[in-house]
C-alpha positions as CSV (number, residue, x, y, z in Angstrom):
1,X,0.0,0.0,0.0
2,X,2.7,2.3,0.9
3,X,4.4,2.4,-2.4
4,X,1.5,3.0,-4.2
5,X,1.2,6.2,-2.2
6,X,4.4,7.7,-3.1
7,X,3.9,7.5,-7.0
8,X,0.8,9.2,-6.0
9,X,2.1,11.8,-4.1
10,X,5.0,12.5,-6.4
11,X,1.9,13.0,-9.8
12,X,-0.2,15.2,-7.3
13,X,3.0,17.8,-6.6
14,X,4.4,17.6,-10.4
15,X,0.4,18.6,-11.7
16,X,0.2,21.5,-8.6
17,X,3.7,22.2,-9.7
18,X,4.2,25.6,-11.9
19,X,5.1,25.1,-15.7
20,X,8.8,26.4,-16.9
21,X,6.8,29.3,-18.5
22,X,4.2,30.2,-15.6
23,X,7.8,29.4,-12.7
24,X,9.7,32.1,-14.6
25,X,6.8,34.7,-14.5
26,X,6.7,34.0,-11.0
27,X,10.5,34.3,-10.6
28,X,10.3,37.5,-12.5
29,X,7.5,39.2,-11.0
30,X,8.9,38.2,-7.2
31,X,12.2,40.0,-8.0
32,X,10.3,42.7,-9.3
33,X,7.9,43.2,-6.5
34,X,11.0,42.9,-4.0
35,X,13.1,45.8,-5.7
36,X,10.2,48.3,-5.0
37,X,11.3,50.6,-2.3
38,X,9.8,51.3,0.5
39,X,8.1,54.4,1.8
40,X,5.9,55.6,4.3
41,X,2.0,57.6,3.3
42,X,0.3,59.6,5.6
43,X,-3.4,59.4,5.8
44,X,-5.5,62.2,6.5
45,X,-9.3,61.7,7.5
46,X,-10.9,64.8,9.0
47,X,-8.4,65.6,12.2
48,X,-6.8,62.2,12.4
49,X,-3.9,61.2,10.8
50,X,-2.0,57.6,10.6
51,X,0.8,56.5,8.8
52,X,1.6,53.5,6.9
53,X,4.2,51.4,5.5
54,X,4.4,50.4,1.6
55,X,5.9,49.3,-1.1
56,X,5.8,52.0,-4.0
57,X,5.7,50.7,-7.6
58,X,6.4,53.7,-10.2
59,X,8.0,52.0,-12.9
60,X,6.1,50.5,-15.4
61,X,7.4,46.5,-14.5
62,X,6.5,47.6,-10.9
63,X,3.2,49.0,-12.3
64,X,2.3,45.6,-13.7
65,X,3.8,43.5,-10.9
66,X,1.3,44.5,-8.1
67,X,0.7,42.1,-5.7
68,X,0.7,38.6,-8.3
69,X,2.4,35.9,-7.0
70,X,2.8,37.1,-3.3
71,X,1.8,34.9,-0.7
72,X,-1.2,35.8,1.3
73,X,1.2,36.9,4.4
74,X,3.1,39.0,2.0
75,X,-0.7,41.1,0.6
76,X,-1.5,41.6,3.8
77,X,2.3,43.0,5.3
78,X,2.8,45.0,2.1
79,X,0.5,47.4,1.0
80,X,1.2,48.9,-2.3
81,X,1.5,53.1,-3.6
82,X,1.2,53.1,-7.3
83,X,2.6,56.5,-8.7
84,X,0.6,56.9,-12.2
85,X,2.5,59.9,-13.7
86,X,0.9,61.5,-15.9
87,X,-2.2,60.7,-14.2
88,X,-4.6,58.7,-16.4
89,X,-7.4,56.2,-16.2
90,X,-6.3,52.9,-15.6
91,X,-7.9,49.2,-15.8
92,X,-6.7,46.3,-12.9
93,X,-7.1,43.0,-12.7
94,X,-6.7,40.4,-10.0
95,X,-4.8,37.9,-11.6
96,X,-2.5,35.6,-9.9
97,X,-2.9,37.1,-6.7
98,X,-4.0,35.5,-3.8
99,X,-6.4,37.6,-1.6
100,X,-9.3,40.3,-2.3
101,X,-8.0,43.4,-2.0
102,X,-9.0,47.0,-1.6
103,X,-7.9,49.3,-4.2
104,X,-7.9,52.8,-3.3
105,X,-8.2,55.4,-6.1
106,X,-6.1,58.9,-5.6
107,X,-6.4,61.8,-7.6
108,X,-3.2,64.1,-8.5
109,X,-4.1,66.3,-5.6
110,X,-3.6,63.3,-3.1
111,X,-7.5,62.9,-2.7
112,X,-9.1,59.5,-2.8
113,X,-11.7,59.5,-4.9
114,X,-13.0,56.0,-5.2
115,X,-12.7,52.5,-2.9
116,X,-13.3,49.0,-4.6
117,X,-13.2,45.6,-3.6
118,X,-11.4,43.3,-6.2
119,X,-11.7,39.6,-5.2
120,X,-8.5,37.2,-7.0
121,X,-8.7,35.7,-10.6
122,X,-11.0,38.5,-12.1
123,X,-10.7,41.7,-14.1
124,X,-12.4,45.3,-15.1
125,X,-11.5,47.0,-11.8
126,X,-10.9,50.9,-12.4
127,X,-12.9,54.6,-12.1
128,X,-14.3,56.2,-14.8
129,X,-11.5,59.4,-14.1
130,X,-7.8,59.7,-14.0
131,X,-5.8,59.0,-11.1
132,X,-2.4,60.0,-10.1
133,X,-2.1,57.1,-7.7
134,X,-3.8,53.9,-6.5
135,X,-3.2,52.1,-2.7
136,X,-3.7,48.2,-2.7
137,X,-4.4,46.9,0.8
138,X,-5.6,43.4,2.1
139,X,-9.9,43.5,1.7
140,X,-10.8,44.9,4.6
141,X,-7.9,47.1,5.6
142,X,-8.6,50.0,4.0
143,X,-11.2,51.2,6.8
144,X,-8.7,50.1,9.2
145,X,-6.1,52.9,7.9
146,X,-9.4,55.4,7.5
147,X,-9.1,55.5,4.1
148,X,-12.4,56.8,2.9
149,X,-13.2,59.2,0.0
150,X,-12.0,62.7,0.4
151,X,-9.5,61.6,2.8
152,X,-5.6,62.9,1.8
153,X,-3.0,60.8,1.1
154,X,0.7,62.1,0.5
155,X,4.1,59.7,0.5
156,X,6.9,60.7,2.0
157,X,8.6,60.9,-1.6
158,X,6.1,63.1,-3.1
């Protein structure tokens, strides 16, 4: 019985394996998502202000990185600033990332103008405006850190 368990086991973890292809994108994007430095935003919500931790992506491989192929300890430890320079309209998806998340939308003047929920494996996230910067935060965090629209948002590298 036992050895027919270990042939078993051994298909099971080459299927769940990654392919060469889908390892390297992984590879890639983790060594992406690692080089992003790190900064700290301050929040602003009528008198109280907190401050927070993140990761800024403002190059366009950061850009497209995101939070794919974290683990879910990593989403929820490492928030995410995108800087979107020139400010534009933007689409998001959810691929390969493991946890909703909450996406908050920031206007060039450091203003939030929009919160959505984006749950993994699906598409079409965005606002209907340009932004000058997006937060992505574990689902459920961004009420936490008083992030709510109208609320100011500045990094210390701005």
């Amino acid at each position: 019985m036992r050895r027919a368990i270990v042939p078993i086991l051994l298909i099971a973890f080459l299927l769940a394996a990654p392919s060469g292809a889908a390892a390297d994108a992984r590879a890639d994007g983790l060594a992406v998502w690692r080089q992003m430095e790190i900064a700290q935003l301050q929040i602003c919500s009528g008198e109280k202000c907190r401050k927070l931790t993140v990761k800024v992506a403002d190059t366009p491989a950061e850009l497209a990185q995101g939070m794919q192929y974290l683990d879910p300890e990593q989403v929820r430890a490492n928030p995410i600033w995108f800087v979107i320079q020139p400010p534009r309209k933007m689409g998001w998806h959810m691929h390969h990332v493991a946890l909703a998340l909450d996406i908050v939308f920031v206007d060039a003047n450091h203003r939030v103008v929009g919160i959505q929920r984006m749950q993994p494996e699906r598409s079409g996230y965005g606002i209907d405006r340009p932004i000058g910067y997006a937060l992505e935060v574990a689902a459920g965090e961004a009420g936490v850190f008083g992030l709510e629209r109208g609320a100011a948002i500045r990094a210390t590298h701005d």
